[in-house]
N, C-alpha and C positions, 0 to 999 in steps of 0.2 A: 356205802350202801348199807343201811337197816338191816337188820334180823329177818329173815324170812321166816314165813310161818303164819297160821293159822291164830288169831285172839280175836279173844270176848271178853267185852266189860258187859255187866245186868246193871240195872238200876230200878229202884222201885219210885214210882208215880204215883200219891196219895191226893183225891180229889173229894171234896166234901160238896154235898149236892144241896144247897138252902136258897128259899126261895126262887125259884126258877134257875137259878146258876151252879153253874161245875167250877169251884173253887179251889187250887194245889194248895193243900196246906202240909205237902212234906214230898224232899224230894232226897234221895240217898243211891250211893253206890254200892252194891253187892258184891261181894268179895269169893263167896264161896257154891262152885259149881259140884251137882252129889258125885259119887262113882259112876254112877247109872247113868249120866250126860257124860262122862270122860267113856267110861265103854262103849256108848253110841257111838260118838263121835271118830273113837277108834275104826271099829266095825265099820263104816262107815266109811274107811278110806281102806280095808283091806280090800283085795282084788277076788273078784267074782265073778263069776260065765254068770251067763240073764237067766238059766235057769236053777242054779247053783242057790243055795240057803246057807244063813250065818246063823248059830244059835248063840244068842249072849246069855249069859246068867244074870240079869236083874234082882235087888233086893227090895219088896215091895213092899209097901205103908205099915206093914205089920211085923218086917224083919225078916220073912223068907223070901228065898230066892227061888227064883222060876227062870225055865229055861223059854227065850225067849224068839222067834224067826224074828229077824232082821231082816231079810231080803231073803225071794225065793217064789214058788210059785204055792197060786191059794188053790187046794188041793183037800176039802173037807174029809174025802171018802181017803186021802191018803195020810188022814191026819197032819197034814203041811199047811201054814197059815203064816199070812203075810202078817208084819208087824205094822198095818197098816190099814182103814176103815175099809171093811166091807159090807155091802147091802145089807141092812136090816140091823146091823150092831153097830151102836155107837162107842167110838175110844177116844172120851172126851180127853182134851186140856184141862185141867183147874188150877186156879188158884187158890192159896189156904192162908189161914192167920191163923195167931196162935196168941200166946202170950208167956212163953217161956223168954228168958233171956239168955240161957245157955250159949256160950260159943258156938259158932258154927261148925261145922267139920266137915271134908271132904266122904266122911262116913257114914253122914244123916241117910236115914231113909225115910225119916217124917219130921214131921213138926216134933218141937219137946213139949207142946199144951195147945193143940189144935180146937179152936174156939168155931171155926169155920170155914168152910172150901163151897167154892161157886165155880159154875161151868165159867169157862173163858172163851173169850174171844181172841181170834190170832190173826193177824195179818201181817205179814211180810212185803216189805218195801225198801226195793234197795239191798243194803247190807243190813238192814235191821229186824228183828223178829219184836212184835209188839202184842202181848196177851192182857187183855184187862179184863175183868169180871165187877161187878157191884155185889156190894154187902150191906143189908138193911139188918142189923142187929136187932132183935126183941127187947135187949136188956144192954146196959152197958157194958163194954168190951176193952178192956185196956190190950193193945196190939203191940207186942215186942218184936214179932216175928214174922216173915213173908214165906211164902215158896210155890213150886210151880211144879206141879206132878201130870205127867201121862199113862193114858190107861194103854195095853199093849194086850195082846194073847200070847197065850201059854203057847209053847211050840208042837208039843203033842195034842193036847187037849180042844185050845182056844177059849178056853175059861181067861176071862179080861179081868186082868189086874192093874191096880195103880203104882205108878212109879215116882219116886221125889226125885226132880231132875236139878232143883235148885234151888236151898233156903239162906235166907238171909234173917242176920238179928238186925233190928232199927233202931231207933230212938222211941222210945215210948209214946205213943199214940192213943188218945180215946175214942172211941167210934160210938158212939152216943147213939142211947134204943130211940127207933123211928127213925133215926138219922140213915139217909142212902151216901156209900160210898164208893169209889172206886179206884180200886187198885189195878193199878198197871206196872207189867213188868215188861223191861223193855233190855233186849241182847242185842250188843253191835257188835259185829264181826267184822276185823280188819283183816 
């Protein structure tokens, strides 16, 4: 019998969009998930009453850390906020490129030369989480770097910060001004 236990491979999905078609022209495995996806994922299996709250410390696109509800009940007037969308505020997914080539680290909290981040799209199917966004660059873009951040509230506050949940370095990429493309990042959980 196998290793029991929880794994994720990422993989990133590069599609160039010319003349009416969606083209792959780059396909790669992701090696490095941030802290902030290991502390969720933790948080995430400790044990909690339904009306019980987790606060994690996140460290967000800029370096600081925010304390974060995880689970709990949304509670404005008691300053308690779900780590999860409520009416009226959006906490998007994005995806980002960059153009650093820096090793990756389980320490990132952003891109090393973020060039550009687009809302994403997610759907979940099966065991697989799949987020893709399109990028229409103005100007040309040489792309070393992928990643996948979520916005979250503060746990006192609910001021919405971004979080890097997962960047990857790739094989050098140009993403040519005018040119639409799309990047998708795709997590399979066995």
């Amino acid at each position: 019998m196998g290793a029991k236990g929880l794994k994720a491979q990422a993989e990133v999905l590069i599609y160039e969009h010319r003349e009416g078609k969606k083209r792959l022209i780059h396909r790669q495995k992701l090696n490095t998930f941030t802290m902030n996806f290991i502390y969720m994922v933790e948080h995430m299996l400790d044990p909690m009453g339904a009306d019980a709250g987790a606060t994690i410390g996140l460290t967000d696109l800029t370096g600081t850390d925010h304390p974060v509800m995880f689970q709990g009940p949304h509670d404005p007037s008691a300053n308690s906020y779900l780590a999860t969308e409520t009416t009226g505020k959006s906490l998007p997914t994005k995806i980002r490129i960059g153009s650093s080539n820096v090793a990756e680290s389980r320490n990132d909290y952003k891109l090393g030369d973020e060039k550009m981040a687009e809302d994403a799209t997610v759907i979940t199917a099966n065991s697989t989480v799949k987020a893709s966004a399109s990028f229409t660059p103005s100007e040309d873009i040489t792309v070393r770097e992928v990643g996948l951040s979520k916005a979250y509230r503060h746990a006192e506050t609910g001021d919405v910060y971004e979080f890097l949940m997962l960047r990857g370095v790739i094989s050098e990429r140009t993403f040519s001004a005018g040119t639409t493309y799309t990047v998708e990042i795709r997590i399979n959980f066995t």
